[in-house]
C-alpha positions as CSV (number, residue, x, y, z in Angstrom):
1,X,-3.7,14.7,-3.1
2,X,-1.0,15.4,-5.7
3,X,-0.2,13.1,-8.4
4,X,3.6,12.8,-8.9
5,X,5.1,13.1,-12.7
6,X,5.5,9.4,-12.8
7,X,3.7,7.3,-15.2
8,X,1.0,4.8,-14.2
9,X,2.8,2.0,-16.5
10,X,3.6,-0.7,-13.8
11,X,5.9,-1.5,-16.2
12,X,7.9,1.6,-15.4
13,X,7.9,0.7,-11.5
14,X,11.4,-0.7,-10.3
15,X,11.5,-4.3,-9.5
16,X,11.1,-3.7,-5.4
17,X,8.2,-1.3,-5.9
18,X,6.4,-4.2,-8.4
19,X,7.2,-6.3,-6.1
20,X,4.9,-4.6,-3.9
21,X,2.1,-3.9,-6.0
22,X,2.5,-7.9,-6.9
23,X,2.0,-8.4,-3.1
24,X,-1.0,-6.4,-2.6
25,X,-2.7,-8.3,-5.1
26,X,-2.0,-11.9,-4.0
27,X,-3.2,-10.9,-0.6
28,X,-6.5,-9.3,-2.1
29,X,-7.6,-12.6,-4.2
30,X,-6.2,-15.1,-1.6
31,X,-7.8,-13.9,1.2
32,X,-11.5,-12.7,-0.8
33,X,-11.4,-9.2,0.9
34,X,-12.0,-5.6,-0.7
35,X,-8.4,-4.4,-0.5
36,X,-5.0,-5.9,-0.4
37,X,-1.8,-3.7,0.8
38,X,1.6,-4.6,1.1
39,X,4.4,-1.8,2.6
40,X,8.2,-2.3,2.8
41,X,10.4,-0.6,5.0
42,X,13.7,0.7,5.8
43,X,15.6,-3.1,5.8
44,X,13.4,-3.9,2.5
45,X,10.9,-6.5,4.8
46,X,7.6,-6.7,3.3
47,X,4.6,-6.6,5.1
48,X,1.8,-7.7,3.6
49,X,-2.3,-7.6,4.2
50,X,-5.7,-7.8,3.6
51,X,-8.5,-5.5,5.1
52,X,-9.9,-6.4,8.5
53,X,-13.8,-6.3,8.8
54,X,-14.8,-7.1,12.4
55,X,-17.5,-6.0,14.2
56,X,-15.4,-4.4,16.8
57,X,-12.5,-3.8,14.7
58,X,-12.4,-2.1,11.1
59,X,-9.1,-1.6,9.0
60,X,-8.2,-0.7,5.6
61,X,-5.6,-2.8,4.0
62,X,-3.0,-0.5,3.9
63,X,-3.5,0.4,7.7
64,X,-2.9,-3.4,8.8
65,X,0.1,-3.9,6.5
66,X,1.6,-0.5,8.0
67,X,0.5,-1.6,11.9
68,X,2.0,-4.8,11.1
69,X,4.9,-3.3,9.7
70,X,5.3,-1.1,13.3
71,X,4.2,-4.4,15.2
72,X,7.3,-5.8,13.6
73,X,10.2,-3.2,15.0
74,X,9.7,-0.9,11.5
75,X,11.1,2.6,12.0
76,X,10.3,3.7,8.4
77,X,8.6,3.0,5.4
78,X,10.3,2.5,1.4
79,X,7.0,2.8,-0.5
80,X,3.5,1.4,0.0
81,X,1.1,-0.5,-2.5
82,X,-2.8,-1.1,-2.3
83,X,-4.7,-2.7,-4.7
84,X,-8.4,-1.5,-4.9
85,X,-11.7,-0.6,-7.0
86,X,-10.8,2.8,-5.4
87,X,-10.1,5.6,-7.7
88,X,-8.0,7.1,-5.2
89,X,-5.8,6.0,-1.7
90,X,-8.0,6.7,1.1
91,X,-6.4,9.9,3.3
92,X,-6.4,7.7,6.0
93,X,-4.9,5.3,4.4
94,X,-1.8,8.1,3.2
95,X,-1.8,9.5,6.9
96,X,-0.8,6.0,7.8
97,X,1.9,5.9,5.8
98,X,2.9,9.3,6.4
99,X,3.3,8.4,9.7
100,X,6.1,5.6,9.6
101,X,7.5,6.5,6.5
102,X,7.4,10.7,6.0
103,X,5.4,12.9,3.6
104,X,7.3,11.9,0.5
105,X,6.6,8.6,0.7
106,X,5.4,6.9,-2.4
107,X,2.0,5.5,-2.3
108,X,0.9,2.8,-5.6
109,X,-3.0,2.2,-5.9
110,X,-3.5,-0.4,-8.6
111,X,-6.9,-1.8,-9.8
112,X,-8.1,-5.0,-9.0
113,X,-5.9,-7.0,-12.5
114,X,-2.9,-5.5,-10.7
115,X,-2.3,-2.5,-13.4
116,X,-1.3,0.5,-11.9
117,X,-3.7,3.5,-11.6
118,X,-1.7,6.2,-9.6
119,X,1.3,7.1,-7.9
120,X,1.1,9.6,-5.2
121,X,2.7,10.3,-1.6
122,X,1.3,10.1,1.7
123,X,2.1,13.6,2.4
């Protein structure tokens, strides 16, 4: 995984990709569950989840907000946002992305008080 050049200020995100992170986190605390994940794609919707834990059914965050996203008529991805004790996006979690939005897209992993940890892409 390659970090980009940006910083890690969330301060220094633009207003769409705060938005995001913003998302991720309000999904995360409302709904009690490991991760939250928000995605927005080509039109500028939002999609926005927590992580699935069923028996027969296991999802990361980031994977329901991009299968929602899909679900919803999305051709591509903008950027994607999860919000995790994670040190790093999970590589499934970046192939997801990869896959709707292209290898460039940017990825935001922000800890748990919303602050932004690391930018990278899903490629």
């Amino acid at each position: 995984m390659t970090d980009s050049t940006d910083s890690t200020d969330t301060a220094a995100l633009d207003a769409e990709d705060r938005k995001i992170v913003t998302l991720a986190r309000s999904a995360r605390a409302r709904n009690g569950v490991a991760e939250g994940a928000a995605v927005r794609d080509e039109t500028g919707r939002t999609y926005v989840a927590g992580t699935v834990a069923l028996e027969s059914l296991q999802l990361s965050a980031l994977q329901t907000a991009v299968a929602m996203a899909v679900a919803s008529g999305a051709t591509s991805l903008e950027a994607a946002a999860v919000v995790s004790a994670a040190e790093t996006p999970a590589d499934e979690d970046r192939a997801a992305v990869r896959d709707l939005g292209g290898p460039e897209t940017p990825v935001f992993l922000a800890g748990p008080d919303g602050t932004l940890r690391l930018r990278v892409t899903a490629g």
